[in-house]
C-alpha positions in Angstrom: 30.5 5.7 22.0 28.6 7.6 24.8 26.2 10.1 24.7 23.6 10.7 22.0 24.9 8.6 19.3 25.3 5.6 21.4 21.4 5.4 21.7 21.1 4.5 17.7 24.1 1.8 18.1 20.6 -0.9 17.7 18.9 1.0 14.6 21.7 0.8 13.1 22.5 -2.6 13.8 19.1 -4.1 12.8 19.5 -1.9 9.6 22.5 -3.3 8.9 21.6 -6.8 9.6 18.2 -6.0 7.5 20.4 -5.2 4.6 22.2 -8.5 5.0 19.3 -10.7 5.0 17.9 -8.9 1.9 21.1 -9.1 0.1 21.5 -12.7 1.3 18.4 -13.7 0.1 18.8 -11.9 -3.5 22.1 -13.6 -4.1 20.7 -17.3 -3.1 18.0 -16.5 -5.4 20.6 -15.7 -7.9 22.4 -19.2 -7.3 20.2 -21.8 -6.9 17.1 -20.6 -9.3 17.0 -22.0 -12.7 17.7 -20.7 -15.6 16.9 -22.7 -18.7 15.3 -20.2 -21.3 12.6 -21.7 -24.0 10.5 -20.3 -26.6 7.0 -21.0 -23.8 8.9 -18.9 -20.7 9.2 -15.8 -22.9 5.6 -16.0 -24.1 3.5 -13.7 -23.0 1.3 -14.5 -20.1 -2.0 -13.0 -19.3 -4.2 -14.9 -16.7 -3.9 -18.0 -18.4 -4.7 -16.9 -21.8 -2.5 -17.0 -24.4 -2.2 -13.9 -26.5 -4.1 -13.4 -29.6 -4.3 -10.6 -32.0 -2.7 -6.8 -30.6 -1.9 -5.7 -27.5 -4.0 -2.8 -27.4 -7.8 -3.3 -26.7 -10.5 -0.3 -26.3 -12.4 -0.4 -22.8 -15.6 0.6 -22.3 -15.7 3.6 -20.2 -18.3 2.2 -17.7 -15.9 -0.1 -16.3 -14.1 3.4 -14.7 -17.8 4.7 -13.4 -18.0 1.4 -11.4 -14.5 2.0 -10.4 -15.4 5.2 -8.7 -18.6 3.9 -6.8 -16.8 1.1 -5.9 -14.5 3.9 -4.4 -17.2 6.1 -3.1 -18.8 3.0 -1.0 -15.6 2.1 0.2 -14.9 5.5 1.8 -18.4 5.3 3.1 -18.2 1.9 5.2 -14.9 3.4 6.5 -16.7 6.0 7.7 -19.5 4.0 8.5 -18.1 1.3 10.3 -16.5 3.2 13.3 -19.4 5.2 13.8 -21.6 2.2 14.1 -19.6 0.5 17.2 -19.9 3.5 18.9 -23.2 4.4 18.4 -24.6 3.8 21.6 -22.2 6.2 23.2 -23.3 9.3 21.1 -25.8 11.8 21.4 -28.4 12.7 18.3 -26.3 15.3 16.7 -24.2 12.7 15.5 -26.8 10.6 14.4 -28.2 13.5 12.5 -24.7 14.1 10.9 -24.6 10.7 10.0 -27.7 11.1 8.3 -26.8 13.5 6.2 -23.4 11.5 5.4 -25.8 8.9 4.1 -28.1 10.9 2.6 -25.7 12.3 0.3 -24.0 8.7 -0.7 -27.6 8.1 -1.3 -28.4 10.8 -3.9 -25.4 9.7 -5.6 -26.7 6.0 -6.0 -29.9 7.6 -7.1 -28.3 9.5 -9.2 -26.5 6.6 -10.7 -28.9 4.4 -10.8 -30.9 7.3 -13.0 -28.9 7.9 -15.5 -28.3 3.3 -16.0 -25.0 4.1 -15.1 -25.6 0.7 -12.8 -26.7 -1.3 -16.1 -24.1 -4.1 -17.0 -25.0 -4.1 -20.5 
């Protein structure tokens, strides 16, 4: 095996020994775990509370606004974050475009905070 191939002879060890350690591990799994089934196993489980009543429960649609500022602040301190441990190193045209960046998150909070979208009520 010379030439170009003979340069993937590793990969394709390591992916083959990969495959046996995952397949390994599946089939002691399948040997030594038990398996006694009872009436509390195949209860539902939800966080430690047992189920009562129907599955199906209406949600309040706030919980999906706070969702999505969580989301925009998030995206923010990525952005933010970086930018601030370089800060010394740029001129004032990035701090102004930073501003800006801000600026807008700000207007959404404002804008949030407004129209009680921020109430937990």
């Amino acid at each position: 095996m010379d030439g170009y191939y003979a340069s993937y002879a590793p990969v394709l060890a390591i992916v083959v020994a990969g495959v046996g350690l995952v397949a390994s591990i599946f089939a002691a799994n399948r040997l030594l775990a038990p398996r006694r089934q009872s009436p509390e196993k195949l209860l539902t489980y939800e966080s430690g509370v047992d189920p009562i009543g129907e599955g199906w429960a209406q949600i309040h649609l706030r919980y999906y606004v706070f969702a999505y500022l969580y989301v925009i602040f998030a995206v923010d301190a990525v952005f933010l974050f970086p930018w601030a441990t370089v800060f010394a190193g740029l001129g004032w045209t990035v701090v102004g475009e930073m501003a800006v960046f801000i600026g807008f998150i700000a207007v959404g909070l404002l804008y949030a905070w407004r129209k009680g979208v921020l109430t937990w009520t």
